[in-house]
C-alpha positions as CSV (number, residue, x, y, z in Angstrom):
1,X,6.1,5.3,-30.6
2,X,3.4,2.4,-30.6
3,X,3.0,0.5,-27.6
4,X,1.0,-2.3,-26.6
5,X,-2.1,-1.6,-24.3
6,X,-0.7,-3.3,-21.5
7,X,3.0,-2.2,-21.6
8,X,4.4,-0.4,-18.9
9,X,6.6,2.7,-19.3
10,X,10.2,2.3,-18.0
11,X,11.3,5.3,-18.7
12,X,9.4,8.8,-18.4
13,X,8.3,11.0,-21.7
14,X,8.4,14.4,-22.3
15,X,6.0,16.4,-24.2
16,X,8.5,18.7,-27.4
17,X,5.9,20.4,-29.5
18,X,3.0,18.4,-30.1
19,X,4.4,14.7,-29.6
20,X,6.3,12.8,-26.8
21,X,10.1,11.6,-26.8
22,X,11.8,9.7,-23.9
23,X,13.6,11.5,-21.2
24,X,15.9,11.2,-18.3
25,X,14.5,10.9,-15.1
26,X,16.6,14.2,-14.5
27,X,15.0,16.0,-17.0
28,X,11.7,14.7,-16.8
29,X,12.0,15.9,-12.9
30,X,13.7,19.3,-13.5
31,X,10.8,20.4,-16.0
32,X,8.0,19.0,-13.7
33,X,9.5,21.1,-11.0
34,X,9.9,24.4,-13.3
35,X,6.6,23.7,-14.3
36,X,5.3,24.2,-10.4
37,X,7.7,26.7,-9.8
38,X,6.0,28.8,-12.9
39,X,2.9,27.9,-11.9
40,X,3.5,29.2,-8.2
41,X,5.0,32.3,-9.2
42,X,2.5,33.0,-11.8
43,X,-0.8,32.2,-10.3
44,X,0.4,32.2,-5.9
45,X,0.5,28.8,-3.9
46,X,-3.1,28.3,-4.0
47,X,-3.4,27.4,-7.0
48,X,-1.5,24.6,-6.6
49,X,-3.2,21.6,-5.1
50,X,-2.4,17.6,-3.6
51,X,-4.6,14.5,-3.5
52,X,-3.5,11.7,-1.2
53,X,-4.5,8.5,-0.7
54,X,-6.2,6.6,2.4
55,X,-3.6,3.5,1.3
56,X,-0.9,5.2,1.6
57,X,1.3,5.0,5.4
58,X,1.0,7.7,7.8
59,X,4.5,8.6,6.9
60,X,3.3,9.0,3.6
61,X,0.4,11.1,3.8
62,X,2.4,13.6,6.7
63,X,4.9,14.4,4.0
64,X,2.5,15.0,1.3
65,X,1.0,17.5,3.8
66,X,4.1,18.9,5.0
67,X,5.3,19.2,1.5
68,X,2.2,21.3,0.5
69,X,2.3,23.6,3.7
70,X,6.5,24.2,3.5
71,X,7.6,23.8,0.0
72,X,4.5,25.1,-1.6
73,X,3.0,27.4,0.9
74,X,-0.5,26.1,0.3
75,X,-3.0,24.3,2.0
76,X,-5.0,22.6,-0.6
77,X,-4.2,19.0,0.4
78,X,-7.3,16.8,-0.1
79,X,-7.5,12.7,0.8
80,X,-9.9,10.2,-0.1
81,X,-9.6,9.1,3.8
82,X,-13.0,11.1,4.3
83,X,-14.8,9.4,1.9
């Protein structure tokens, strides 16, 4: 699937195998989500990380945080505020 450098994707990709293939937003979501899931069971909350952004709202950057902290169970939640 050629595209031209400054085409935007519309619709996300999967990887099957060894190339990509469009998907649903559904299934691109659901296998991005069993992905951390594995990930967190595997290898513990820790290991599992967040960057936020200084541009981003307040509202934002408390839900990344509170996301990390209650969904995840980790604290690894790093901004480029400090910077």
């Amino acid at each position: 699937m050629a595209r031209a450098p400054d085409a935007r994707l519309t619709r996300p990709l999967v990887r099957d195998g060894g190339s990509l293939r469009q998907a649903t937003w559904d299934e691109a979501l659901d296998r991005a989500a069993a992905l951390v899931r594995a990930t967190r069971t595997t290898h513990g909350p820790g290991a599992i990380g967040m960057f936020a952004c200084s541009k981003a709202t307040n509202e934002t950057n408390y839900f990344a945080q509170k996301f990390m902290r209650v969904a995840i169970g980790s604290n690894h939640l790093d901004s480029c505020n400090r910077t």
